[in-house]
Backbone as CSV, one residue per row, in Angstrom:
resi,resn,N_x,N_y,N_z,CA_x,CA_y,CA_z,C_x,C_y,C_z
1,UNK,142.224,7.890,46.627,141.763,7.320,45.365,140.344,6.808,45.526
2,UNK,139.642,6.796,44.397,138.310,6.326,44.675,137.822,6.168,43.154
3,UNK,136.778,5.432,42.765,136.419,4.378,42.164,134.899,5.159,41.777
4,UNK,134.992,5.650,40.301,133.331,5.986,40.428,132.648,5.168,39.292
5,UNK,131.811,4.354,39.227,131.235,3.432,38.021,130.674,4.139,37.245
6,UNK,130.409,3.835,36.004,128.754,4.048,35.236,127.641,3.831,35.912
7,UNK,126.674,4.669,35.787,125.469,4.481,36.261,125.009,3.111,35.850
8,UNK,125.064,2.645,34.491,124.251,1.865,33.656,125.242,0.413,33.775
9,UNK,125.883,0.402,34.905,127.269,-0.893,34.835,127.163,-1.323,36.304
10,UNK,126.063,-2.035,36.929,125.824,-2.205,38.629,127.020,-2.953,39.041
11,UNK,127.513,-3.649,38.164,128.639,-4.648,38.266,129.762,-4.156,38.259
12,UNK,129.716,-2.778,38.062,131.730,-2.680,37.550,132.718,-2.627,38.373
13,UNK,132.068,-2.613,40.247,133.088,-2.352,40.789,134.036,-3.848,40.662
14,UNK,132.709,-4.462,41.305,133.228,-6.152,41.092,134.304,-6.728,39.700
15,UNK,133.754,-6.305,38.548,134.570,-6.495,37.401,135.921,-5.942,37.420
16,UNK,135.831,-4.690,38.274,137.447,-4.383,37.951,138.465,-4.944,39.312
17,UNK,137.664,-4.902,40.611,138.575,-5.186,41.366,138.752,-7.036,41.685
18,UNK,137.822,-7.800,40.595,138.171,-8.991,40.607,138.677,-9.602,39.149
19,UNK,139.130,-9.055,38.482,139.677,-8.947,36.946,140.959,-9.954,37.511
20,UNK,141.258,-10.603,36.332,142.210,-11.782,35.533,143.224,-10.901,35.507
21,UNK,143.159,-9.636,34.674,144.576,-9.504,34.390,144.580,-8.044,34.611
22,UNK,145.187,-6.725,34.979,145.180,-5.326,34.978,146.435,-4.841,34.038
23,UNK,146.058,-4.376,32.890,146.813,-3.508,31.996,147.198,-1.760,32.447
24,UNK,148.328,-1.342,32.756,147.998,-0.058,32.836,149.340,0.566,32.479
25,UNK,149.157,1.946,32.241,150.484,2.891,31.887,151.394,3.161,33.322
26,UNK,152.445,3.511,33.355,153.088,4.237,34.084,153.877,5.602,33.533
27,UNK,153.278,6.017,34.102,152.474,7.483,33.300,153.489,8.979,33.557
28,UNK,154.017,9.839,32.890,154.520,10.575,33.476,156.069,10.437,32.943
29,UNK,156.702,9.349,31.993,157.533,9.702,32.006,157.954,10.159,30.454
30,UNK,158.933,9.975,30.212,159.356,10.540,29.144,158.958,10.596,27.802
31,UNK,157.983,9.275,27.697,157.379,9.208,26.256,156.049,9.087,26.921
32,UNK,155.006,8.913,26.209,153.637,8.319,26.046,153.725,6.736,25.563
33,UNK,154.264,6.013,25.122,153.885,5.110,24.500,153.074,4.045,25.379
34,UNK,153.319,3.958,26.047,152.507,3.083,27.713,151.179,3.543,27.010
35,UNK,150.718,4.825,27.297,149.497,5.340,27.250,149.048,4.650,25.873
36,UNK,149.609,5.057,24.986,148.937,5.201,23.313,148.662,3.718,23.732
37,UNK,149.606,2.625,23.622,149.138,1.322,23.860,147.742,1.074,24.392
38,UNK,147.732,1.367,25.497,146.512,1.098,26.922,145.478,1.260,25.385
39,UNK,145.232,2.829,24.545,144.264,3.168,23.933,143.703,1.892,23.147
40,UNK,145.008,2.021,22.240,145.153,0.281,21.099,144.650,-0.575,22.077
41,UNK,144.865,-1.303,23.033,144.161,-2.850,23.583,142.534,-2.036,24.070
42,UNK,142.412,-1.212,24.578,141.030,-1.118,25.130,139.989,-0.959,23.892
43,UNK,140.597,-0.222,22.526,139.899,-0.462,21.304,140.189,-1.850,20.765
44,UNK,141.037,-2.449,20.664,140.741,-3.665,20.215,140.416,-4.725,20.649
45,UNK,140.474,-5.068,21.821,139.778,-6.083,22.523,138.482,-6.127,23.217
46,UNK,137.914,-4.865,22.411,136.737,-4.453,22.712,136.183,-4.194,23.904
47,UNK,136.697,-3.737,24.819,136.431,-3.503,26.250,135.822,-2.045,26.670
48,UNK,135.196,-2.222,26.939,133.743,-0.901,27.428,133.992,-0.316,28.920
49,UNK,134.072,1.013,28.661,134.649,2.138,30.049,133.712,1.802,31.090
50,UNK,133.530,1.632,32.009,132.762,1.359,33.087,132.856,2.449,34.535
51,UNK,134.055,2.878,33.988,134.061,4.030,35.595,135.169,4.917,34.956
52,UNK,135.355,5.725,35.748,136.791,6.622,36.021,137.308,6.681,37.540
53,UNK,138.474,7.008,37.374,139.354,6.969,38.726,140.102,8.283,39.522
54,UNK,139.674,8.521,40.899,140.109,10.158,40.968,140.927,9.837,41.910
55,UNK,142.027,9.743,41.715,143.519,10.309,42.546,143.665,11.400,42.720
56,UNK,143.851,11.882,43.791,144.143,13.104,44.946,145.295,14.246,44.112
57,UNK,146.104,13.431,43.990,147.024,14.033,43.356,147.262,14.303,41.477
58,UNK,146.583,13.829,41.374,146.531,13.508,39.510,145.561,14.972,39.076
59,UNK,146.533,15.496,38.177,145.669,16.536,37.083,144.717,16.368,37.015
60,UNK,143.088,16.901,36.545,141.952,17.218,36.465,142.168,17.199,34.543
61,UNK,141.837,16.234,34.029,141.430,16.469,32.161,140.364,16.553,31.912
62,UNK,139.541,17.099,30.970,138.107,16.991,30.317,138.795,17.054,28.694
63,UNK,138.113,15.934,27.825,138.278,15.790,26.358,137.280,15.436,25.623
64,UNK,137.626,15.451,24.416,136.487,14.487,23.696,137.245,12.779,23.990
65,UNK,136.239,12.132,23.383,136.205,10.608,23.821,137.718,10.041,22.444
66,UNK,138.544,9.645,23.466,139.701,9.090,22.321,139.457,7.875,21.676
67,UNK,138.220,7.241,21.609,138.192,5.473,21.537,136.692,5.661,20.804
68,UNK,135.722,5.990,21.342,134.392,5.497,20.617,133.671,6.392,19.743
69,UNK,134.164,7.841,19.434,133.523,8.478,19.483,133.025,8.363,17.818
70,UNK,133.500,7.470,16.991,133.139,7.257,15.639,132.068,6.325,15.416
71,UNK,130.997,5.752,16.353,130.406,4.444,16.071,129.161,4.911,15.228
72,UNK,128.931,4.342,14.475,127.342,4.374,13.894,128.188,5.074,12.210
73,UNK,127.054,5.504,11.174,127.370,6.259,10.701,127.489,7.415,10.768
74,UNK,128.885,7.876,11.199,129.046,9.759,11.246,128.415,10.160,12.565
75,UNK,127.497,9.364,13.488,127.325,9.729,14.380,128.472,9.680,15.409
76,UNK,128.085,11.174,16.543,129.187,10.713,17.850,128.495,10.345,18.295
77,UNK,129.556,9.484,19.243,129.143,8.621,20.528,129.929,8.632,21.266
78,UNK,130.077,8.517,22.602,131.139,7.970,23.560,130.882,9.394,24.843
79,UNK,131.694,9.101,26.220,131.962,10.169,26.989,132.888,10.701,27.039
80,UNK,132.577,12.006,27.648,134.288,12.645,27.504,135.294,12.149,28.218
81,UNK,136.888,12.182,27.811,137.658,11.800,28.141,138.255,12.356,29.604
82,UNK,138.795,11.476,30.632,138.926,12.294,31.507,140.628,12.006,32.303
83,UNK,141.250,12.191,33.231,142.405,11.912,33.886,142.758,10.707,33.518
84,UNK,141.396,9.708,34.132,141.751,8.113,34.793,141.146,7.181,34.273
85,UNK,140.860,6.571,33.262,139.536,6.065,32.838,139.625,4.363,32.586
86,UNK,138.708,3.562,33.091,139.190,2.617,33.358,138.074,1.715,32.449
87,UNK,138.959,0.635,31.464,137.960,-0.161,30.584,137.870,-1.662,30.996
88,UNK,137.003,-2.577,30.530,136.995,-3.877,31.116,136.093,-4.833,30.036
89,UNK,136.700,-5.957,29.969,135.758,-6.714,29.321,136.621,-8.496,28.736
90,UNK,135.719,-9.139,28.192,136.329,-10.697,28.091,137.025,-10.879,27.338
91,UNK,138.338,-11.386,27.535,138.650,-11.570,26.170,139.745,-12.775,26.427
92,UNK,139.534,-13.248,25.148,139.722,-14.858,24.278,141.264,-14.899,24.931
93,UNK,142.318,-16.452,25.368,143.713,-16.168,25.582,143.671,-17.709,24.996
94,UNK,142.990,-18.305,23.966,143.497,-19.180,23.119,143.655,-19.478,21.717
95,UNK,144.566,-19.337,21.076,144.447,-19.540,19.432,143.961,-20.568,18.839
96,UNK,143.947,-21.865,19.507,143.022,-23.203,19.512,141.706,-22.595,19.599
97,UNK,140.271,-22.804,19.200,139.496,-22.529,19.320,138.718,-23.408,20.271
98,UNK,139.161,-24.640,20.015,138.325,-26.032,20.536,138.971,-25.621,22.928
99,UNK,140.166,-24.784,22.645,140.841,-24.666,24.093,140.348,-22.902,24.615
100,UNK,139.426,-22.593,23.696,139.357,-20.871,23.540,139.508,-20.654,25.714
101,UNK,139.645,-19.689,25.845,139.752,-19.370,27.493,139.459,-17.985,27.826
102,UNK,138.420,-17.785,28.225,137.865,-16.127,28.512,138.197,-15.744,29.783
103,UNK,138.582,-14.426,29.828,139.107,-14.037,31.153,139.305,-12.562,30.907
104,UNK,139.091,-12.129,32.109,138.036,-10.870,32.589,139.794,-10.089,31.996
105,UNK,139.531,-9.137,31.512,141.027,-7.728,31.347,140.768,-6.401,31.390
106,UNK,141.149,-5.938,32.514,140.996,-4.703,32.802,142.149,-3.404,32.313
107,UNK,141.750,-2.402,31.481,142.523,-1.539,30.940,142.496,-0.143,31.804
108,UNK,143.082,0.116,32.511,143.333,1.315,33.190,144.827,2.742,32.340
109,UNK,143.201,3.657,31.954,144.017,4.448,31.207,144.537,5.943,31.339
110,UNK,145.704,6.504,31.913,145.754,7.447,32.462,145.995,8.515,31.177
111,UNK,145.277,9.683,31.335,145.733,10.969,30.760,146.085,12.147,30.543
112,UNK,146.601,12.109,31.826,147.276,13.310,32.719,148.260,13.165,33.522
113,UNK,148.984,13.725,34.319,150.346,13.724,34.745,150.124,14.222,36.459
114,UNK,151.033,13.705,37.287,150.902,13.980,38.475,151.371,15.469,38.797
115,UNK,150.380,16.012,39.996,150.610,17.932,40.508,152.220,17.521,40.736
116,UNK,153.073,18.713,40.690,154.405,19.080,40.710,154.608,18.836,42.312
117,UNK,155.524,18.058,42.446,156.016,17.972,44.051,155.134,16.883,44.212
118,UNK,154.117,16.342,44.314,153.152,15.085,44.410,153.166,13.617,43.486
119,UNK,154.126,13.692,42.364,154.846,12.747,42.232,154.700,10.988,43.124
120,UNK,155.414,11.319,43.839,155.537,10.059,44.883,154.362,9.790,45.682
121,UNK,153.639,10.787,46.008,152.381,10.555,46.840,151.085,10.250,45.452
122,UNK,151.363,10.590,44.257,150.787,9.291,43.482,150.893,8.317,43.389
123,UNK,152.350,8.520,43.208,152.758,6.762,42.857,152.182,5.856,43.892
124,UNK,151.944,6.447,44.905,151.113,5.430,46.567,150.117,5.245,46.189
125,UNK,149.602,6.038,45.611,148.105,6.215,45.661,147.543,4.976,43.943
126,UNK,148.424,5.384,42.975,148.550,4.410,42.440,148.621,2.897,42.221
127,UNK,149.728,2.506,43.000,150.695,1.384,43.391,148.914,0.697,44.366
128,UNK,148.584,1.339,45.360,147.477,1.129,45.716,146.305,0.502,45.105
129,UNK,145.835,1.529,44.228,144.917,0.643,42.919,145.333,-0.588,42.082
130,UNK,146.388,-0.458,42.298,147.140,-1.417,41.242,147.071,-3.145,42.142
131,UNK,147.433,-2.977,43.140,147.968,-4.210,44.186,146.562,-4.309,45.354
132,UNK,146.289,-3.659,45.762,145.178,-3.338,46.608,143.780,-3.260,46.352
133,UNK,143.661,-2.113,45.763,141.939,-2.156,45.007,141.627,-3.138,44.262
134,UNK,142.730,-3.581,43.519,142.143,-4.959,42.214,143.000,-6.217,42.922
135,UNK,142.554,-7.119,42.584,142.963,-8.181,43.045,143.522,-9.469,41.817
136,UNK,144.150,-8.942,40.577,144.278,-9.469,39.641,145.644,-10.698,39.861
137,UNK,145.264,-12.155,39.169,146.639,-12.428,39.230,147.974,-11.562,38.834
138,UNK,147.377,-11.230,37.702,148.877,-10.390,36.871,148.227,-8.589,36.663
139,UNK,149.605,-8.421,36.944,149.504,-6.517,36.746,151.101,-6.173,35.881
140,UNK,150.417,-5.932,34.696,151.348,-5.375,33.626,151.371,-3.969,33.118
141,UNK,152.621,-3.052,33.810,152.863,-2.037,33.718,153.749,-1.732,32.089
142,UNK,153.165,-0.672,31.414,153.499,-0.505,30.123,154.323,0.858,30.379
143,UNK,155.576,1.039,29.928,156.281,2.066,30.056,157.334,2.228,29.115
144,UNK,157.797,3.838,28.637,158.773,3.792,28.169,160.498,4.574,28.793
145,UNK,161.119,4.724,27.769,162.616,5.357,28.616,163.027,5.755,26.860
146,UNK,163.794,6.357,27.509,164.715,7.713,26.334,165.771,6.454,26.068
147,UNK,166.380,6.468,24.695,167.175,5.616,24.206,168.628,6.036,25.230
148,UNK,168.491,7.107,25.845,169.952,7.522,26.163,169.879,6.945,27.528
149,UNK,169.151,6.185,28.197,169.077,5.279,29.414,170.080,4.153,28.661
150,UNK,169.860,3.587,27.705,170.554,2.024,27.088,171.386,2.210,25.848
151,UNK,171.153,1.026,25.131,172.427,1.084,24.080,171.686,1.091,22.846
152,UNK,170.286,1.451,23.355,169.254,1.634,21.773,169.929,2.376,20.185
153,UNK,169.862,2.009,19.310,170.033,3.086,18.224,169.982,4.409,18.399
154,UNK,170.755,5.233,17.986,170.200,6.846,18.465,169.524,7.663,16.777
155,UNK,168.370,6.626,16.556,167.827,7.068,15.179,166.075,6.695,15.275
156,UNK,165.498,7.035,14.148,164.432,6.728,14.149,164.058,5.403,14.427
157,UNK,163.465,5.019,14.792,163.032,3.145,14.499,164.433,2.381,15.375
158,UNK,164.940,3.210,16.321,165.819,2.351,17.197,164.977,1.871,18.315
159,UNK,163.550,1.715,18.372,163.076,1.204,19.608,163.067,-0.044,19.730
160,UNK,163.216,-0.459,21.325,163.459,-1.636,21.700,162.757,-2.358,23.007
161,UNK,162.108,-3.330,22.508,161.139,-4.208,23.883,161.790,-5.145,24.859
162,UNK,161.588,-4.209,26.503,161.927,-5.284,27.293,161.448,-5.788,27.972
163,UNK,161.465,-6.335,29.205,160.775,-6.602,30.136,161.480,-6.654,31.533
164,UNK,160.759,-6.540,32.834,161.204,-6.501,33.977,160.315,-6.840,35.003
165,UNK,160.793,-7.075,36.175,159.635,-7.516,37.691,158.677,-8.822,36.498
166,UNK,158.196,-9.770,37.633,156.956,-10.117,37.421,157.514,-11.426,37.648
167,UNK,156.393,-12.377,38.020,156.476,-13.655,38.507,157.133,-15.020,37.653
168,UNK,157.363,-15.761,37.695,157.946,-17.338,36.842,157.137,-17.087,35.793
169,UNK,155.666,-17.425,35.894,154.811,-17.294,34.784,155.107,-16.319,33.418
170,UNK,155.073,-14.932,34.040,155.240,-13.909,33.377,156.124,-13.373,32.694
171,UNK,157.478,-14.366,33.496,159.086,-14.112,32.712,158.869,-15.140,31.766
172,UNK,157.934,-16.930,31.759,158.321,-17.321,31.067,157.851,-16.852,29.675
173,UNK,156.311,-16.451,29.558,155.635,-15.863,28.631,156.249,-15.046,27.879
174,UNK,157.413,-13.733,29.091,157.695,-12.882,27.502,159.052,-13.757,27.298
175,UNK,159.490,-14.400,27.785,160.930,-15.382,27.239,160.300,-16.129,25.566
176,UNK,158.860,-16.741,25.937,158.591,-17.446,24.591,158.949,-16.600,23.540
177,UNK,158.284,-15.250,23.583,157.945,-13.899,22.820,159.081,-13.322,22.514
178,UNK,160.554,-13.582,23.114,161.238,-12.759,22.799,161.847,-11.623,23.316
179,UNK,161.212,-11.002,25.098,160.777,-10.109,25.619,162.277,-10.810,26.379
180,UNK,162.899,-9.714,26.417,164.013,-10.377,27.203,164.157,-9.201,28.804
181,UNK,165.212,-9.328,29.396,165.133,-8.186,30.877,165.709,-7.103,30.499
182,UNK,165.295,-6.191,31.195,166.267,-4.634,30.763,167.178,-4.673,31.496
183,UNK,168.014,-4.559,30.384,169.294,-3.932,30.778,169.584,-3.544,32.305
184,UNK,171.239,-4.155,32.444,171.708,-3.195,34.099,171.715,-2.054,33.797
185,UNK,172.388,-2.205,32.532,172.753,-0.337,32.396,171.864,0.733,31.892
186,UNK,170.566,0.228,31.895,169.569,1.026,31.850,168.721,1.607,33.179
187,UNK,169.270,1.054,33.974,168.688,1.127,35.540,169.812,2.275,35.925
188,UNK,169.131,3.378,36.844,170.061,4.194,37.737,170.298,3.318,38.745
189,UNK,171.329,4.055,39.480,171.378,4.150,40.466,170.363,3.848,41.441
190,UNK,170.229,2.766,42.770,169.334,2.390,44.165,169.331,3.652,44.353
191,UNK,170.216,4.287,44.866,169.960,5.472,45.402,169.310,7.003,44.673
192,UNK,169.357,6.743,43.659,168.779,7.477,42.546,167.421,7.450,42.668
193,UNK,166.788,5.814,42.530,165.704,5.387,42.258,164.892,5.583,43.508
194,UNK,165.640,5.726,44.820,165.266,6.272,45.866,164.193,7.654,46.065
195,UNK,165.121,8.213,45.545,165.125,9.664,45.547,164.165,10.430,44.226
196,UNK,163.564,9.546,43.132,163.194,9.770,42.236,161.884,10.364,42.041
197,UNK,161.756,11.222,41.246,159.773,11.665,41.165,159.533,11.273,39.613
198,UNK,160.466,10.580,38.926,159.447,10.563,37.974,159.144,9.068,38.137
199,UNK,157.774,9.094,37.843,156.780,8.244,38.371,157.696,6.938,37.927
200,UNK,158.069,6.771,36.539,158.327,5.244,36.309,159.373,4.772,37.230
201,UNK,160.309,5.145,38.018,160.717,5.022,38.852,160.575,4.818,39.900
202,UNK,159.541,5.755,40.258,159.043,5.988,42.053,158.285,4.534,41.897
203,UNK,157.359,4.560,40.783,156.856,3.056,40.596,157.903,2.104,40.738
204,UNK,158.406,1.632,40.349,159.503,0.615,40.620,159.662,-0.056,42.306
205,UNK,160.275,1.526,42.829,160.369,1.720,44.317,159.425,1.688,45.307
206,UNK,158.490,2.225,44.692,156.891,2.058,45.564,156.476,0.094,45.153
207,UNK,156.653,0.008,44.050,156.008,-1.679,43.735,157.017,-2.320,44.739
208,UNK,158.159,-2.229,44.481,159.276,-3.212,45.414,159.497,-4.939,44.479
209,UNK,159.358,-5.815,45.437,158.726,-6.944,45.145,157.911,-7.391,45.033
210,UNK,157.139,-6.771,44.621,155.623,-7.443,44.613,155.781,-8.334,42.967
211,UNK,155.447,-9.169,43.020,155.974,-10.467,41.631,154.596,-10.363,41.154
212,UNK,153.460,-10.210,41.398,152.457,-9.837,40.802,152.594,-8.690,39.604
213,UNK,153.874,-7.829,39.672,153.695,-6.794,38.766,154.692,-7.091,38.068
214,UNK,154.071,-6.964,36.736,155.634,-6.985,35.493,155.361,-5.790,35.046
215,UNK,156.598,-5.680,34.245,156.654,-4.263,32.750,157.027,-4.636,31.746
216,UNK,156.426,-4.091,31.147,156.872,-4.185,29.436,157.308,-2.733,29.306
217,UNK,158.668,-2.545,28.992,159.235,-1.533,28.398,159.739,-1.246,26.875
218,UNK,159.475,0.046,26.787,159.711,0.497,25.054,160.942,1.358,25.812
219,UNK,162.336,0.879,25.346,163.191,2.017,25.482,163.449,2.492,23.685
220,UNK,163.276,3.953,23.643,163.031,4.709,22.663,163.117,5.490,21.816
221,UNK,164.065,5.307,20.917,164.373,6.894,20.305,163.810,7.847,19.248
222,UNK,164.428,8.690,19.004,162.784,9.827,18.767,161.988,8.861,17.093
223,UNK,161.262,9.061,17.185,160.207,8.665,16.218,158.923,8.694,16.079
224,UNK,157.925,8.167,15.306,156.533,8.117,14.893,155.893,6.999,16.738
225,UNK,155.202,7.669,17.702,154.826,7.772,18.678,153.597,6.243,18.316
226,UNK,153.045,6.862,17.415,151.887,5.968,16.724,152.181,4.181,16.767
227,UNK,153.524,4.513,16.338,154.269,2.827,15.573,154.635,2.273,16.678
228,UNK,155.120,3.072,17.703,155.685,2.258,18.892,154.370,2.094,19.740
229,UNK,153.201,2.607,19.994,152.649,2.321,20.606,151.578,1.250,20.317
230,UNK,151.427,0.810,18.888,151.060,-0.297,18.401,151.710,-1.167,18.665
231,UNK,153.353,-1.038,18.702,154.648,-2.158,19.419,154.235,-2.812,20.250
232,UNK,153.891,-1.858,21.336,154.239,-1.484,22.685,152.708,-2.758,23.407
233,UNK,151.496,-2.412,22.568,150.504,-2.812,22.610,150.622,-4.404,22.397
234,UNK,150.896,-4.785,20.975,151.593,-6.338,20.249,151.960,-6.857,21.694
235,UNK,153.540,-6.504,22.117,154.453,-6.775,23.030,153.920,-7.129,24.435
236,UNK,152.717,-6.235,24.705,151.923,-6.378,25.983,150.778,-7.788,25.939
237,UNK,150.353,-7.724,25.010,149.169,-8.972,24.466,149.822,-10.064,24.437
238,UNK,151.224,-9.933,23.808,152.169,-11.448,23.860,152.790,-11.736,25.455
239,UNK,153.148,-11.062,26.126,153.206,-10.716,27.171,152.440,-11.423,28.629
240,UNK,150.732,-11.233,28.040,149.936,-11.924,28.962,149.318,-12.867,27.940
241,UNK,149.760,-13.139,26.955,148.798,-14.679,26.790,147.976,-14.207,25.994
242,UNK,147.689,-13.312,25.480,146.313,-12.613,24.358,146.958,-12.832,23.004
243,UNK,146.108,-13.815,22.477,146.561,-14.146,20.382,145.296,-12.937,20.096
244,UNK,146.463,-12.396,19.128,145.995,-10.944,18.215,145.971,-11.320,17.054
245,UNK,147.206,-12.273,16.808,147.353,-12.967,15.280,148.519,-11.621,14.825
246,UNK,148.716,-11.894,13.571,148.973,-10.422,13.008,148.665,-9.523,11.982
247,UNK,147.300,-9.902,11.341,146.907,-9.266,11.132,145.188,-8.902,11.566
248,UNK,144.904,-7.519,10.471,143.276,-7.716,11.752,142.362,-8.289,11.105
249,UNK,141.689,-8.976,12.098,140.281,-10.422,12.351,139.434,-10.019,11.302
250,UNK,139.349,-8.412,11.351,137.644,-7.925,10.439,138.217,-6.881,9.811
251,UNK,138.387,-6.396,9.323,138.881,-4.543,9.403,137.715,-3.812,9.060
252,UNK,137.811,-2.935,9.478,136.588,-2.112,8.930,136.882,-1.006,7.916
253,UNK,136.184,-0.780,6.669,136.401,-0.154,5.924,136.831,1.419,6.221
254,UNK,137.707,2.041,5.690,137.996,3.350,5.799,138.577,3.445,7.160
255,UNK,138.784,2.477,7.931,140.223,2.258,9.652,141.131,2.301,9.334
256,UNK,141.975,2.869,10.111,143.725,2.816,10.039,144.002,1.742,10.719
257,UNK,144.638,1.154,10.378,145.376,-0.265,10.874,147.177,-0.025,10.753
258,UNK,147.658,-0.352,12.461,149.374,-0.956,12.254,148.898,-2.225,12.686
259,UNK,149.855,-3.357,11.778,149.700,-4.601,12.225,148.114,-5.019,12.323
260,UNK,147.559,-5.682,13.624,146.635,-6.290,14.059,145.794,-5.176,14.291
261,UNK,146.404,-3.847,14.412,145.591,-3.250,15.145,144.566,-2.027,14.646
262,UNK,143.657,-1.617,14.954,143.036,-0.861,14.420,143.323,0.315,15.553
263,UNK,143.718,1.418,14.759,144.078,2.726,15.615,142.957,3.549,16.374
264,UNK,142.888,3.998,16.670,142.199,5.310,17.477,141.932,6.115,16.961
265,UNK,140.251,6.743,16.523,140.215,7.917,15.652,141.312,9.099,16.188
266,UNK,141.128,9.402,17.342,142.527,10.764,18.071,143.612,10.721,17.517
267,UNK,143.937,9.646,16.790,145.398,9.723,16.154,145.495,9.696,15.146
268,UNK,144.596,10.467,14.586,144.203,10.590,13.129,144.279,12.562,13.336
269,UNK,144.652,13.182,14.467,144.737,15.116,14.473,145.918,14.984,13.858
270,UNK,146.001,16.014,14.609,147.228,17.248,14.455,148.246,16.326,14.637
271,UNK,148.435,15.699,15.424,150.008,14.981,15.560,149.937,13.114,15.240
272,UNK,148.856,12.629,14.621,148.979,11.342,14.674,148.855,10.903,13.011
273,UNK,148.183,10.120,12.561,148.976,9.712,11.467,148.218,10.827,9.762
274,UNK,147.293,11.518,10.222,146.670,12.154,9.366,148.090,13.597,8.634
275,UNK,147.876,14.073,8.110,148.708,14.862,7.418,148.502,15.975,8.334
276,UNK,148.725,17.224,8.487,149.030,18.124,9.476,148.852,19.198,8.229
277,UNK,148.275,20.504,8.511,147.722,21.278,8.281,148.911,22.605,8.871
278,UNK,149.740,22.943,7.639,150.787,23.349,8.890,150.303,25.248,8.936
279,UNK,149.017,25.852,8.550,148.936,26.695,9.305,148.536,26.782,10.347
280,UNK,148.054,25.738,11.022,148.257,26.367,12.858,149.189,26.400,13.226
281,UNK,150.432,25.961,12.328,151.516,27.091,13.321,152.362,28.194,12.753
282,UNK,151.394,28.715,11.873,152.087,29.917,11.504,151.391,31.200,12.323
C-alpha cells in the first residue's frame, strides 16, 4: 500500500495519517451502501481529495469525478475518479455554537473491488491503512449485509441500522442515537468467518480486537441504493459526534437533497435518482 498526495497539498500526508476520526467503506460486499455514504459525507462536510491510495491487490478504476465535477456555472471541475481516493478536512462536532469543536475527518473512498483469490491479502493490506498508516482515535467502518443474514423485512424499505466492534465511547454514542449491536444471528459462523473472502468479513477477522474500530451496518433489502446510503451516511455522522441537523444548512438551487444531505451529481445517471432512458437497453 502506498500513499500518493496532491501535488498542490504539502501537508496531506500529515493530515491523513494524524486525522481525529477515519471514515471508510468495507468494500466488496454485497451492497454498495458503505460506499454511496463515504460519497454523501465527503460532499457534505466539505472535505477536499488530497491523495489516492494504491493497494497491491485492489482493481485499477479510471472515471469521471463522482463529487466535484459540477462547481462553477456548467463548468467541469474535479479529477478523475480512481480505485482509492482519499478526502480530508475540518469539521464542526458541536450543535452549541458558543462549544463549536473542529476536528480533522478523514474520508477514505473505495471504488473497486479486490483481484479474485486476493481478497484476504487486501483485507491486510487494508486493515493496515486503517490501524497503522493513520493514527486516528476512532475508525468507523460503513458496511452493508443482505436482509437474509437477519430478521430484516424481506421488502423494499426493510433496511435496518446497526452497529458493532468499537470502544465505550463509540458504543455509547450510537446507544444515544439509537444504533443498537447486530444481531447473533446475523453473524456466521467463527469458523466461517475464518475461512471467509468476502472482505466484510475477512475485515472483521483481520481487525480482531482492535476497539479503535467500529461499524455501522445497513442490513438490507432490495431497494432504492440512493435512500439507504443517505441512511447509512445520517447513521455514521450520529455515530461519531457530527450534528448534520436534519435538514440542509444552505441548499443550493437546482441540488437533490435526501434529508440533510445534498446528493452527488453521479447519482443523478442511469441508475440513481434521475429517470432512466430505457433505450440503452433495448
Amino acid at each position: 500500500m502506498s500513499f500518493h498526495p496532491k501535488p498542490d497539498v504539502p501537508d496531506a500526508l500529515e493530515r491523513v495519517s494524524r486525522c481525529d476520526i477515519l471514515i471508510a467503506p468495507a468494500p466488496g460486499t454485497c451492497g454498495n451502501v458503505g460506499q454511496l455514504a463515504c460519497d454523501v459525507l465527503a460532499l457534505n462536510l466539505n472535505l477536499s481529495r488530497v491523495g489516492v491510495l494504491d493497494f497491491e491487490h485492489l482493481i485499477p478504476v479510471c472515471g469521471r469525478d463522482a463529487l466535484y465535477d459540477d462547481v462553477g456555472d456548467g463548468d467541469v471541475a474535479g479529477a478523475l475518479a480512481c480505485a482509492c481516493e482519499v478526502y480530508v478536512g475540518e469539521v464542526d462536532f458541536a450543535a452549541d455554537a458558543k462549544a463549536r469543536e473542529t476536528r480533522t475527518v478523514v474520508v477514505a473512498q473505495i471504488r473497486s473491488d479486490a483481484n479474485i483469490g486476493a481478497r484476504r491479502l487486501f483485507c491486510e493490506e487494508y486493515v493496515n491503512f486503517l490501524t497503522t498508516f493513520t493514527h486516528p482515535e476512532r475508525v468507523v467502518l460503513l458496511s452493508s449485509l443482505p436482509s437474509t443474514y437477519g430478521a430484516s423485512a424481506a421488502q423494499i424499505g426493510g433496511t435496518k441500522w446497526r452497529r458493532f466492534g468499537g470502544d465505550d465511547d463509540f458504543k455509547s454514542m450510537c446507544a444515544a442515537n439509537e444504533l443498537i449491536e447486530l444481531e447473533k444471528n446475523v453473524y456466521p459462523p467463527s469458523e466461517e468467518i475464518a475461512e471467509s473472502v468476502d472482505p466484510h468479513w475477512a475485515l472483521v477477522d483481520t481487525i480482531g480486537t482492535n476497539t479503535r474500530v467500529g461499524c455501522v451496518v445497513a442490513v438490507c433489502s432490495e431497494g432504492d441504493n440512493s435512500v439507504d446510503g443517505a441512511g447509512m451516511a445520517l447513521a455514521a455522522a450520529r455515530a461519531c459526534g457530527i450534528d448534520v441537523g436534519t435538514e440542509p444548512k444552505a441548499p443550493i438551487p437546482g441540488a437533490t437533497y435526501i434529508g440533510p444531505w445534498r446528493v452527488p451529481r453521479s447519482w443523478e445517471g442511469a441508475f440513481g435518482l434521475r429517470e432512466v432512458s430505457r433505450d440503452m437497453f433495448s
